[in-house]
C-alpha positions in Angstrom: 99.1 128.0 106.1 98.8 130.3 102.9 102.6 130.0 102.4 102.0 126.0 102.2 99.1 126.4 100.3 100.9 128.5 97.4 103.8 126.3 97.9 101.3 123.2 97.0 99.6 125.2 93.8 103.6 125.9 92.4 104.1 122.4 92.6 101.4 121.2 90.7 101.6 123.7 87.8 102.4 123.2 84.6 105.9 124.5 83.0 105.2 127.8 80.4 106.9 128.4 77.5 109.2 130.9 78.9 112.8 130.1 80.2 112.5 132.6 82.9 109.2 131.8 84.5 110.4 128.0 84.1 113.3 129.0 86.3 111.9 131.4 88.9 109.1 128.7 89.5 112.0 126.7 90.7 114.6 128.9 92.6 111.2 129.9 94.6 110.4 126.2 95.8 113.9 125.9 95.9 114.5 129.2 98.1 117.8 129.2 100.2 118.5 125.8 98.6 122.3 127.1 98.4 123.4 123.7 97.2 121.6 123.6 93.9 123.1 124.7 91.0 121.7 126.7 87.8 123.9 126.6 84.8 123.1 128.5 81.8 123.6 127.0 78.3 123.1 127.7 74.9 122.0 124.7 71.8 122.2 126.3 68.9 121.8 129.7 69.8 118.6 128.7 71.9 119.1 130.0 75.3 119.0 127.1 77.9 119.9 125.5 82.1 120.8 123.0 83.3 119.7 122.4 86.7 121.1 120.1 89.7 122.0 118.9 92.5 126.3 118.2 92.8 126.0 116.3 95.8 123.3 114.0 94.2 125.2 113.7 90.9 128.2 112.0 88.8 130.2 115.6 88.3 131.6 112.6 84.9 128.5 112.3 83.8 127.6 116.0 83.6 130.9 116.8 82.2 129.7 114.6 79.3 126.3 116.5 78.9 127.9 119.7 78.3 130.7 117.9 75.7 127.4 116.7 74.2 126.3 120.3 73.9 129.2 122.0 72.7 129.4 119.1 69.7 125.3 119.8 69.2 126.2 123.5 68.8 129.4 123.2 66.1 127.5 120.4 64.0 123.6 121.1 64.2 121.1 123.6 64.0 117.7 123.8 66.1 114.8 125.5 63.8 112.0 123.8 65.6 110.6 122.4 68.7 110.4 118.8 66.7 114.5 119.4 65.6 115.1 120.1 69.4 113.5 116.7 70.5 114.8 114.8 67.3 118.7 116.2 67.9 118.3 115.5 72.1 117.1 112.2 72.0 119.6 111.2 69.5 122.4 113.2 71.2 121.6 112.2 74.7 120.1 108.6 74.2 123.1 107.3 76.6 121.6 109.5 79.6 117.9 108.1 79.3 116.5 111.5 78.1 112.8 111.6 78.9 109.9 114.5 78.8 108.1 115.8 81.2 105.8 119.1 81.3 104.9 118.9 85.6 107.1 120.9 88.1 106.4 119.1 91.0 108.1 115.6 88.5 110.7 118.1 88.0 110.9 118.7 92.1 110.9 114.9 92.7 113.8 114.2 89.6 115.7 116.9 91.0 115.9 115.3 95.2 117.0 111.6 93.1 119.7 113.1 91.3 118.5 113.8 88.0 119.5 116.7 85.8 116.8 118.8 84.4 117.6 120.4 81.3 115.1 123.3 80.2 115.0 125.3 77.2 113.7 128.4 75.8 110.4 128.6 73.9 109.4 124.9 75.1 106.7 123.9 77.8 108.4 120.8 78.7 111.9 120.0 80.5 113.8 117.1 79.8 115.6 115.2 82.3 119.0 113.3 82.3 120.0 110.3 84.4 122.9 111.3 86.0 122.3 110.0 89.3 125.2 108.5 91.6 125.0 106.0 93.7 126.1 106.5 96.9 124.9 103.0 98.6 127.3 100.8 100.9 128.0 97.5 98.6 126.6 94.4 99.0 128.1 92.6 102.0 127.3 89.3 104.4 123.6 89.6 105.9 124.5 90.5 109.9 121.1 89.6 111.6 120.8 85.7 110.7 124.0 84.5 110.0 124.7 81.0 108.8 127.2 78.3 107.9 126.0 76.9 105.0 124.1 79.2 102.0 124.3 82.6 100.4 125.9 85.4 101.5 124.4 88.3 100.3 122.3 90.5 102.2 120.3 93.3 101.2 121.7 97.7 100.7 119.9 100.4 101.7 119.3 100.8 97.6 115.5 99.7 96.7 117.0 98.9 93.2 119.7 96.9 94.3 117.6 95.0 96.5 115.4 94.3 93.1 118.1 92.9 91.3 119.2 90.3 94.0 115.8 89.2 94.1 115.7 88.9 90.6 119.2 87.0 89.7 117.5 84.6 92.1 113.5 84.0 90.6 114.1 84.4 87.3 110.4 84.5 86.1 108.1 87.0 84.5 105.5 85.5 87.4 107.8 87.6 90.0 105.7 90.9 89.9 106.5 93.9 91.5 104.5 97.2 92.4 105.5 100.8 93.4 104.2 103.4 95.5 105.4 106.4 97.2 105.4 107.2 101.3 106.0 110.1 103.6 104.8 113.6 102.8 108.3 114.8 102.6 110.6 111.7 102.5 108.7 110.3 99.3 110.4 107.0 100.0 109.8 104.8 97.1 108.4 101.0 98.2 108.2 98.2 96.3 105.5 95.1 96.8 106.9 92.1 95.2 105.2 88.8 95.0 104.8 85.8 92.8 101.7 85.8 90.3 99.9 82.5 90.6 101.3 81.5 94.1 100.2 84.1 96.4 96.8 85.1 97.5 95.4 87.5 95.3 93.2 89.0 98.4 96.7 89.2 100.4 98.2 91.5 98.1 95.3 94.0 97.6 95.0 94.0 101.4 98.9 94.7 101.9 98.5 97.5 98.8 95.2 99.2 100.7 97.3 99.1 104.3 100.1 100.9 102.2 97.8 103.3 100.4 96.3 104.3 104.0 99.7 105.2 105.5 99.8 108.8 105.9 103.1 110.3 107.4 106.1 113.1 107.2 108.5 110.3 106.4 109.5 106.6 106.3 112.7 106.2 107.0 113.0 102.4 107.8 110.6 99.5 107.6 109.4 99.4 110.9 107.9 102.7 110.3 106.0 100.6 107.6 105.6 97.2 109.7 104.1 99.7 112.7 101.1 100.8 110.2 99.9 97.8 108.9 100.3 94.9 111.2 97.0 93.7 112.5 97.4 93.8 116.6 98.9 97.3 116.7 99.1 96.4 120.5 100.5 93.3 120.7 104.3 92.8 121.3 104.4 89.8 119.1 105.6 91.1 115.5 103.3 89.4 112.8 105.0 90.6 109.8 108.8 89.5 109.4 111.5 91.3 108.8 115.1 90.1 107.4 117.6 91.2 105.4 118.9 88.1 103.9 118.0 87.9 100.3 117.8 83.8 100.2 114.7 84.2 103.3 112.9 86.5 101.3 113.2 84.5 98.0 112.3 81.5 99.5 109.1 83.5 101.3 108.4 84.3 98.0 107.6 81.0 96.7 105.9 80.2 99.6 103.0 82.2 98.5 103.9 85.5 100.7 104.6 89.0 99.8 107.5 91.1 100.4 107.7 94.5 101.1 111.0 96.6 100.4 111.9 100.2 100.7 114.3 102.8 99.6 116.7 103.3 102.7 116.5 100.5 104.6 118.6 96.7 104.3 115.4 95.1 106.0 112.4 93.8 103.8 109.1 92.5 105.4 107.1 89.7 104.4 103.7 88.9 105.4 101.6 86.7 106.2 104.1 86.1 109.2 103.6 82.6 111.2 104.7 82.0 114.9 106.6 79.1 114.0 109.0 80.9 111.2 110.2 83.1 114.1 112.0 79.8 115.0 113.1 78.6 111.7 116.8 79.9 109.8 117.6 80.0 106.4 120.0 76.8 107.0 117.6 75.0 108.1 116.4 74.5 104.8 120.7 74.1 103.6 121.5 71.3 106.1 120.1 67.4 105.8 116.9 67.1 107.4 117.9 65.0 110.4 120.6 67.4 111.4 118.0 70.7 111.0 115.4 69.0 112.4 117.4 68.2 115.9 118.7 72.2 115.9 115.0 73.3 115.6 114.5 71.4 118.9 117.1 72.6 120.4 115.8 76.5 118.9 112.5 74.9 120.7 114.0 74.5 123.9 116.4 77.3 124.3 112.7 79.2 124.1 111.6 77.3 126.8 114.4 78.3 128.6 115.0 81.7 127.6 111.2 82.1 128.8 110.8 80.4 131.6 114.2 79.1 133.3 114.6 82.0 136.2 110.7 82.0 137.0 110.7 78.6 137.7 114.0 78.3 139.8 112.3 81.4 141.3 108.9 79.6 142.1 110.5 76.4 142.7 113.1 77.9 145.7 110.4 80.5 146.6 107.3 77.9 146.8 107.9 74.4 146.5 111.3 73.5 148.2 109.7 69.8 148.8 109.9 69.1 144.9 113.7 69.4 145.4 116.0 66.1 146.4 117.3 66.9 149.9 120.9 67.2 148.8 120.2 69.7 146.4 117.3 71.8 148.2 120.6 71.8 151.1 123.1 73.1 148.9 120.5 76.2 147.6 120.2 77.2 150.7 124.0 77.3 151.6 124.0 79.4 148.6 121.6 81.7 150.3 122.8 81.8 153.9 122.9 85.3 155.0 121.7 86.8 151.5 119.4 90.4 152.5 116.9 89.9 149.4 114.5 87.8 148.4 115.4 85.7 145.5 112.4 87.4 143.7 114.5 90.4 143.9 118.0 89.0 143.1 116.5 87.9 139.9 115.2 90.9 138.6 118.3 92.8 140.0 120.2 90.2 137.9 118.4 90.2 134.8 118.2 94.0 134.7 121.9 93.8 135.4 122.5 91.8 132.3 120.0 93.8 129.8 122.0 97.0 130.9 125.2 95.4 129.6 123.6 93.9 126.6 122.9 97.5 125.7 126.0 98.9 126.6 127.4 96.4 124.1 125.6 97.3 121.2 126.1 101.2 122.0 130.0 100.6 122.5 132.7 101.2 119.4 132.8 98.2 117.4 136.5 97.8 118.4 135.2 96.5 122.2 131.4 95.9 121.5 132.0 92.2 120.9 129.7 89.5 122.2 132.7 88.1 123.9 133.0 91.7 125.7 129.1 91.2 126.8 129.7 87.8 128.3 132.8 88.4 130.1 131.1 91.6 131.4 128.1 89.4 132.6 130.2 86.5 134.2 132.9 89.1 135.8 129.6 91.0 137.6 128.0 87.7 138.3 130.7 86.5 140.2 131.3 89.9 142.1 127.7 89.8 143.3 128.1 86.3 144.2 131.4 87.2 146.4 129.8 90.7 147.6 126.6 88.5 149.4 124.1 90.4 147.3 123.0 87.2 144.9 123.3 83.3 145.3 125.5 81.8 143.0 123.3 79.4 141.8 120.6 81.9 140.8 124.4 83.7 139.0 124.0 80.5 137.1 120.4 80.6 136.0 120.6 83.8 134.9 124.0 83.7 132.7 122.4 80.4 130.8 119.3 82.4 130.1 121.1 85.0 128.7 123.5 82.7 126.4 120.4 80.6 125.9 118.6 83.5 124.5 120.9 84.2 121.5 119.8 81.3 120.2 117.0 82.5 118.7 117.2 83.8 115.0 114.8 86.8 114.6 115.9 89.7 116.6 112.2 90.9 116.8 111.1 88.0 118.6 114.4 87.4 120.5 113.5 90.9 122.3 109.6 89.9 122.9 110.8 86.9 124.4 113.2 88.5 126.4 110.5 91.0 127.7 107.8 88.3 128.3 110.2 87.0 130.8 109.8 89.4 133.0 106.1 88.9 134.1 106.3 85.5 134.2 109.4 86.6 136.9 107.1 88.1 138.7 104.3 85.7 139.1 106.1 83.4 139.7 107.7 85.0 143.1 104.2 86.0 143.9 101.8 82.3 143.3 104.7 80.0 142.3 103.9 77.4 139.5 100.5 78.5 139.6 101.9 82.1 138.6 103.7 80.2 135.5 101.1 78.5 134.3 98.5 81.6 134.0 100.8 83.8 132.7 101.5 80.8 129.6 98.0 80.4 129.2 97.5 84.4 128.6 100.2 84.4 126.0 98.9 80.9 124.9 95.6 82.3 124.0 96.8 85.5 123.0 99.2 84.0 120.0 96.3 81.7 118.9 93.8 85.6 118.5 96.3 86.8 116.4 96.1 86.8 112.9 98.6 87.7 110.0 96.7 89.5 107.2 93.9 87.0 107.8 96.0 84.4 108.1 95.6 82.8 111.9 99.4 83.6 113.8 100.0 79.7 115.2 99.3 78.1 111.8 99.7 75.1 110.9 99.6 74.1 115.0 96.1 76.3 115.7 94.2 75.3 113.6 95.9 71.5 113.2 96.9 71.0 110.0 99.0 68.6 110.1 99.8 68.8 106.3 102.0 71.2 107.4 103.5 69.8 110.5 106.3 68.0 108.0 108.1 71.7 108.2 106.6 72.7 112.0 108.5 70.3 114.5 110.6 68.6 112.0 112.2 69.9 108.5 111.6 66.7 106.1 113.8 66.2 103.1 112.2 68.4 99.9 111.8 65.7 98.0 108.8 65.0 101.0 108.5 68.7 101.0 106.1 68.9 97.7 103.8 71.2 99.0 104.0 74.9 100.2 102.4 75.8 103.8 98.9 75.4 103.9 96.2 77.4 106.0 97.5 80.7 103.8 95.0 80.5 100.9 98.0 80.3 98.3 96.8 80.0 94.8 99.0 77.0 93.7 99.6 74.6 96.8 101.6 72.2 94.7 105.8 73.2 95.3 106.4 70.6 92.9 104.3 68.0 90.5 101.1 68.2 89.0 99.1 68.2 91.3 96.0 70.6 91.6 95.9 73.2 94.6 95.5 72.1 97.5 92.3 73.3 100.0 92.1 71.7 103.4 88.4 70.4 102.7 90.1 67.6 99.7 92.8 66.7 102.4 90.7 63.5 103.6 90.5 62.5 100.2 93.8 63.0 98.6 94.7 60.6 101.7 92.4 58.3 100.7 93.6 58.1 96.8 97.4 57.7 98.0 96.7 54.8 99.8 
């Protein structure tokens, strides 16, 4: 404890005038550091070091800093603390040459690749950008792939990530706010929004969640999304997460606010509403007819991924008399002789399939394919069928669930759906469609108590606002699009013309003046 304590006084103390209190103030916080590096100097017969890190540095760039030096020492004298800043600035203006006087600013320039350069007889260091980047470059987004629309996704670079944003909302009214998390990560995160167009009240809140965030380290945005979401208990993720560039951008001028981070590809907006969970980026790139009859298909693959095995379960288990005669004749030739219930071939099956879902994404990425996965899931299916353990028709339930359930964009929600079905499994072997129905009217109830920063989850459904439904169930063209999702208490309602915002109390009225 004392040891952590003197380690916290060192770093917030203030540099001295002397070179070698400067530097054993340093190699002491930086004790059996072997990797940083201490290289003495002299500018103009004034003793000097340069401090770094190689790994975190262009060795090019430092190369230049010393070629710098020798040229300051066989053209210029230093004969006061004012010539020293005078002759640096003007010598080292192409490496951003700043001042600061703090050790622990030093510490934190130091772990992001700056050079530190101190000097004798000055309370102040100066540090040099020299910082490499050592980021992947920007490639295709892999979580939400489309057909039509941008490519880009997002780096694990905060700064990179700024500038795609940027090239895209080319506004002052695109704001964006730093902070620092994680007691020994100090991840740098950004909170960009659009002045004007989101919630005012939204963005405090999202800063005070940050602010209260007290950890060893970030080192992805979950970490982040875990803290401040509002049901820390619920399975159903109320902030989103992507890491295509166009999503966020659009999210933006929707009136939302996105959260990115140092380290991670994947930014998270908030508020987060059930229904966008369902919607893609193309979507919004394809004509409006076309989109509109994918999102009901999205819609129904749900319905299936959710509910498809419980309810040949319940059906076969419970209410054979529902079925034609024909058919209920040829289910059970499919289980003659069969030693389980079909309660428990379905949860033998479905387990089954999640084990070779994650065997596919831990394989090498030479066999992990998806094709892989779904020859691995027919191939067992059809061995179980042969072996007697499962019916063949229940083979075929499951492997269209499966398939079904890739359908579904986000892969947040595709796993919550995925482990939702499982309960409904179950009551449905144990009360039939009665088992189905209760367990939709808990999660029924449960998604419409859930709110998003305020913001209730099933909006623009529950509440109805049917403003709103004209991107819900269907995606209308933008020119009928001309106003942003309402129930979020935006700022400016209007996407386009002059109107003024819009507050669900006027709606009556502005219904009654267009007609």
């Amino acid at each position: 404890m004392e040891s952590e304590q003197l380690l916290i006084n060192r770093n917030n103390c203030l540099l001295s005038s002397s070179l070698e209190e400067n530097m054993a103030a340093i190699r002491s916080l930086f004790d059996s550091c072997e990797d940083m590096e201490y290289k003495t100097i002299e500018i103009s017969n004034v003793e000097g070091c340069l401090i770094y890190l190689p790994e975190m540095i262009d060795l090019g760039l430092l190369n230049d800093i010393e070629g710098h030096v020798l040229a300051m020492n066989n053209h210029q004298t230093i004969r006061t603390e004012q010539d020293t800043q005078n002759v640096l600035k003007k010598n080292f203006s192409p490496f951003g040459v700043k001042q600061t006087n703090r050790i622990d600013s030093i510490v934190k320039l130091l772990l992001s690749g700056t050079t530190i350069l101190l000097i004798d007889n000055e309370d102040h260091a100066y540090s040099l950008q020299t910082a490499k980047y050592t980021g992947r470059a920007i490639e295709e987004a892999v979580t939400e792939r489309t057909v039509r629309g941008p490519r880009e996704g997002f780096v694990e670079d905060l700064n990179t990530n700024l500038a795609l944003i940027r090239k895209r909302i080319q506004t002052p009214q695109l704001k964006v706010n730093f902070l620092t998390l994680g007691r020994q990560t100090n991840t740098k995160v950004g909170i960009v929004y659009m002045a004007g167009i989101a919630s005012e009240h939204i963005v405090q809140e999202i800063k005070e969640r940050l602010s209260r965030i007290d950890i060893d380290g970030i080192l992805e945005s979950q970490y982040i999304e875990s803290f401040i979401k509002d049901s820390k208990y619920s399975p159903f993720p109320t902030i989103y997460n992507t890491d295509r560039t166009d999503k966020v951008c659009g999210n933006l001028l929707d009136g939302k606010v996105a959260i990115i981070m140092d380290g991670s590809p994947f930014a998270l907006t908030a508020p987060a509403l059930f229904v966008e969970f369902l919607h893609t980026s193309q979507d919004y790139y394809d004509h409006s007819l076309a989109a509109t009859m994918i999102r009901w298909v999205r819609f129904l693959g749900l319905f299936v991924t959710l509910i498809l095995p419980a309810f040949y379960v319940a059906m076969t288990t419970f209410h054979p008399d529902l079925l034609q005669t024909t058919t209920l004749l040829r289910i059970a030739g499919s289980r003659e002789g069969l030693p389980y219930p079909v309660l428990i071939e379905a949860i033998f099956m479905i387990m089954t399939f999640e084990l070779i879902r994650e065997a596919g994404l831990r394989l090498p990425k030479t066999f992990g394919s998806p094709i892989v996965i779904i020859l691995a899931l027919v191939i067992i299916g059809q061995a179980a069928v042969q072996a007697g353990i499962v019916g063949s028709v229940l083979s075929i339930v499951v492997s269209v669930t499966a398939l079904t359930s890739f359908i579904l964009p986000n892969y947040a929600f595709h796993q919550v759906i995925r482990m939702l079905g499982l309960p409904l499994l179950i009551l449905a072997g144990l009360f039939g469609f009665m088992g189905i129905l209760i367990g939709l009217m808990f999660g029924l109830t449960h998604i419409i108590s859930l709110r998003s920063f305020g913001v209730p989850y099933f909006t623009p459904v529950s509440p109805a606002i049917y403003q709103g439904w004209k991107d819900v169930f269907i995606r209308a063209p933008w020119w009928g699009m001309k106003t942003r999702i309402p129930g979020m208490n935006i700022n400016n309602f209007h996407r386009s013309g002059d109107g003024p915002p819009f507050s669900i109390g006027s709606r009556e009225k502005k219904e009654d003046e267009s007609e």
